[in-house]
N, C-alpha and C positions, 0 to 999 in steps of 0.2 A: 504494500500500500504506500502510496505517496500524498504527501502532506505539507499545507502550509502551513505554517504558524508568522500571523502581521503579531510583531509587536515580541520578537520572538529572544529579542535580547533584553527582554526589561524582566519584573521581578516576577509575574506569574508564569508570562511567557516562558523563560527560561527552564524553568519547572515544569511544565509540560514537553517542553523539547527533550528535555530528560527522560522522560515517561516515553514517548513518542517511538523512541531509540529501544528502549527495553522493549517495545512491544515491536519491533524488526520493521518500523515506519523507516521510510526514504522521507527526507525532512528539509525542504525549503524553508528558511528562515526570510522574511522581509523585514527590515528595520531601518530607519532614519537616523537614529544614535541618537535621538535627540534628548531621549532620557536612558534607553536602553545602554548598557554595557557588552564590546566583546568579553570581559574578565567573567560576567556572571558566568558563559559557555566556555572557558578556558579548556576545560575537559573534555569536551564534543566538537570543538569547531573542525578537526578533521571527518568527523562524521557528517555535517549537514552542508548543506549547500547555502552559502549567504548571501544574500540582497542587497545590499545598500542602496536604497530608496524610499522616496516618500509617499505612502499611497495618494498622496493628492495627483500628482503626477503618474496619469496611467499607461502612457508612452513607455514608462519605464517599466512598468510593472506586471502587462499584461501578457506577454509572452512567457512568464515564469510561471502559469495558471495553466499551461497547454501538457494535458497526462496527468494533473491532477486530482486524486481521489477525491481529497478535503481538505476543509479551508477554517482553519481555526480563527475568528477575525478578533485578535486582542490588544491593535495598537491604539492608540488614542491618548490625548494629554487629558494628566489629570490634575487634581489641586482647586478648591474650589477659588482664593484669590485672584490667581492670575485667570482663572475664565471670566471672574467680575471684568479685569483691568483688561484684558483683549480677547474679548468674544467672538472679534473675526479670527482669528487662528484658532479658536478650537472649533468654529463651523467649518472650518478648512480640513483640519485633520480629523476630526470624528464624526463630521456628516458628509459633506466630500468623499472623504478617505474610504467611509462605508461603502458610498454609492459605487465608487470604482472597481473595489472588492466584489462588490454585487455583478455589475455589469460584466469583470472580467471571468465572472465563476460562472455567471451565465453564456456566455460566447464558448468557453469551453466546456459544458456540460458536465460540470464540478455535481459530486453525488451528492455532498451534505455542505453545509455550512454550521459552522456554531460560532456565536457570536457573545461575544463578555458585553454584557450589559451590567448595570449600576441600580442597587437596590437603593440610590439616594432618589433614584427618580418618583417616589413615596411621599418623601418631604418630611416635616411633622404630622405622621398618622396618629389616629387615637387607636387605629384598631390592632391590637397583639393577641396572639403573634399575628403577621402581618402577612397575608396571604395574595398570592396575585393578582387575584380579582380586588383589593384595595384599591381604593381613588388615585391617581396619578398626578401631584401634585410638586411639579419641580419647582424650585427655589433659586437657583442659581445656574448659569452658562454650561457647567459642565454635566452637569445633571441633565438640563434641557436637552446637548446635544447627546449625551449616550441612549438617552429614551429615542432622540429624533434616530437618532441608527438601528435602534431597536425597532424601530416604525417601519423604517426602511425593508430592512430582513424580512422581518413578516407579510408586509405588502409584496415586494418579491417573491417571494416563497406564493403567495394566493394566484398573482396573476402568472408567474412566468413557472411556476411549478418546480422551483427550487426547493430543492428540500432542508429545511435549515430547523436549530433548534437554539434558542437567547437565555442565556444564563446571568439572572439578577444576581450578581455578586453582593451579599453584605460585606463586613470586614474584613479581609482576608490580610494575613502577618505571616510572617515565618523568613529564612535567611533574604539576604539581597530586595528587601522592601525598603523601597526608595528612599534615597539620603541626598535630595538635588538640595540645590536652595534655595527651596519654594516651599514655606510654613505648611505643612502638610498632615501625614501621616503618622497616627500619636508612638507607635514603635520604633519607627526612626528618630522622633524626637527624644522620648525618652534614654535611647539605647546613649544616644550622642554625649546627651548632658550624664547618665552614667558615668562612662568612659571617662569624662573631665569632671567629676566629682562635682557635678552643679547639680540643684535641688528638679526635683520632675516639677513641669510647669502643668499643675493641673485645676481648668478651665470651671471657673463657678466651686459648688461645695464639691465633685468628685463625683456624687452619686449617679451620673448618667448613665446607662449601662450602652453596651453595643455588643452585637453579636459577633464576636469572634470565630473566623474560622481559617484553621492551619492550611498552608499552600498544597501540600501535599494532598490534603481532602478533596479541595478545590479540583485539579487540573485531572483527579482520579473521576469529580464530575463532569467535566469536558470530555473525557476520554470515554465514558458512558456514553453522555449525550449523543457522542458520532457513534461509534459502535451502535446503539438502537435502532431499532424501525421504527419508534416514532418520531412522527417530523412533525413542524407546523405550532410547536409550543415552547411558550415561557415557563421556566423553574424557577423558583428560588435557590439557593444555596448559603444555606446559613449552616449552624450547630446548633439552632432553638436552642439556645443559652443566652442568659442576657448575665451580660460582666461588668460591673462596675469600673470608673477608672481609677479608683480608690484601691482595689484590688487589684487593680494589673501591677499599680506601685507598689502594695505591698510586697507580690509577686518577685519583682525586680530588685527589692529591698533599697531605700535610700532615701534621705529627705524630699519633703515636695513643701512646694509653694504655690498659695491659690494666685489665681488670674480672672480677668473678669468674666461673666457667663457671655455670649456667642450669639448673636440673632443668626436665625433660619436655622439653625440647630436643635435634631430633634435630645429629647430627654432620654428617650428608649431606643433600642433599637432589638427586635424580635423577629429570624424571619419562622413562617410557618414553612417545613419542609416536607409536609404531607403529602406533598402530590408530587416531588422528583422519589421521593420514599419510595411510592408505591408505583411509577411508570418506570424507574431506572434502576430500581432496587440502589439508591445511594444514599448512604446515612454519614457523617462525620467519624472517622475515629480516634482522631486525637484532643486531647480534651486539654483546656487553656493550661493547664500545671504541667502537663509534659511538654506544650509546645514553650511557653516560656522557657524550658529548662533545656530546651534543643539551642532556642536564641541566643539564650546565653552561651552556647557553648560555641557560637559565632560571632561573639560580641565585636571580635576586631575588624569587622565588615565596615562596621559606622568608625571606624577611628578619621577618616576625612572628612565624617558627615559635619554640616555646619553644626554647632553651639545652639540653641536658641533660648535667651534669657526673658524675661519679662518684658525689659525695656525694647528687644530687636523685635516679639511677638507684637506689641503695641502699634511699633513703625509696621510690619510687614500685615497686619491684619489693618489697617486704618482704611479701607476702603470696601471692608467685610462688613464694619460697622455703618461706614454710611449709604450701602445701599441695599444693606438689607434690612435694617431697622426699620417694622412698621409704624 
């Protein structure tokens, strides 16, 4: 079998290419570098075939789709800041960048497609656990465009009979989760200020929870996803666990210091996993205590990740505050 993976040097990605390999996939990688690392595949890069290109540009990309089995589509910028401060570049790479993927997997009669979709596209729900037929209420640029590529997929898949299946990622953590320097992701942040013995920056009282779940879970539900016969559907992919952030710091052991609470940010975060359970037979099986304790034992990943103190969170979220504040 032969296989693409967009997005295929960043942190999930990677972790699937890995997987990909064990299961005797032939493995095109596509990637732009632009958050992706070659170091995450330092291991593999003799085994796949790599891309350097950017799905907006399909000149470049679309003769690497020709023999194609399947088409893992995971690239896209994330962060919810910098999609406030330019939300034409992420309508570039995450709805664009879909659309190309789309049209190039249809030209060559690509079998399946699966697509990493974002369980932020929710919003602040009331309803938990939170189940896919929930209201779709995005909040912010990045959110809006992985829903709008989620839109994409599925209306393809109706009219041109593409067989595809979009996977609502809640949290997902574990080695090589991104450490650019774009205020972001709370395990890259914490891991960082660890390392440099600075206090966890943790947002309002702590009690928020979010569903965490280990990479490893994750890309083992991508790998489902394609292998199934069915097509034509949205999963969740959580650990129906909800974790406080007060506890992951424990977890990680070391002082924290509060910060102010967050507009557009929900309180909970739950997903309901009932209905990938019972079409894909996938359940989570690493639970927040072992996966922490694998992180740690990766810790010097984040040794270049940026610091983030109180005062650089203040400057680099100041336009989180004013325009998501209702």
């Amino acid at each position: 079998m032969k296989a693409i993976v967009t997005g295929g040097m960043g942190f999930i990605g990677s972790h699937l290419v890995e997987l990909l390999l064990k299961k005797n996939f032939n493995v095109i990688v596509i990637d732009n570098l632009s958050t992706g690392k070659k170091e995450n595949l330092k291991n593999s890069l003799k085994k796949i075939k790599f891309v350097c290109a950017d799905l907006s540009n399909k000149k470049k990309i679309i003769d690497h789709f020709r023999g194609v089995d399947f088409v893992f589509h995971l690239a896209a910028l994330a962060d919810i800041v910098p999609s406030i401060q330019n939300p034409n570049e992420y309508f570039r790479a995450n709805v664009d960048g879909t659309l190309n993927v789309l049209e190039c997997s249809k030209k060559y009669k690509i079998k399946k497609i699966i697509y990493s979709a974002s369980a932020s596209c929710y919003g602040i729900t009331k309803k938990f656990p939170t189940d896919e037929k929930s209201k779709i209420e995005v909040m912010y640029p990045y959110a809006l465009t992985k829903w709008m590529g989620e839109e994409l997929v599925m209306h393809w898949s109706k009219v041109y009979k593409i067989k595809v299946n979009s996977l609502r990622l809640f949290n997902v953590y574990g080695p090589r989760s991104r450490s650019n320097n774009n205020y972001g992701a709370l395990f890259g942040i914490f891991l960082a200020q660890k390392l440099s013995n600075r206090p966890f920056t943790i947002v309002g009282d702590g009690k928020q929870t979010r569903d965490f779940t280990y990479v490893s879970d994750v890309v083992e539900a991508m790998y489902k996803a394609c292998k199934s016969n069915i097509s034509g559907q949205i999963f969740n992919v959580g650990s129906e666990k909800e974790i406080s952030v007060n506890y992951i710091a424990k977890l990680l052991g070391g002082k924290t210091i509060k910060i102010p609470k967050r507009p557009g940010e929900p309180d909970r975060s739950l997903a309901d996993i009932s209905k990938i359970r019972k079409y894909l037979k996938w359940s989570p099986k690493i639970s927040i205590e072992q996966g922490i304790k694998i992180l740690l034992k990766h810790i010097d990943f984040w040794k270049e990740a940026p610091v983030w103190t109180p005062k650089k969170i203040n400057v680099a979220t100041k336009d989180w505050f004013k325009y998501l504040n209702k």
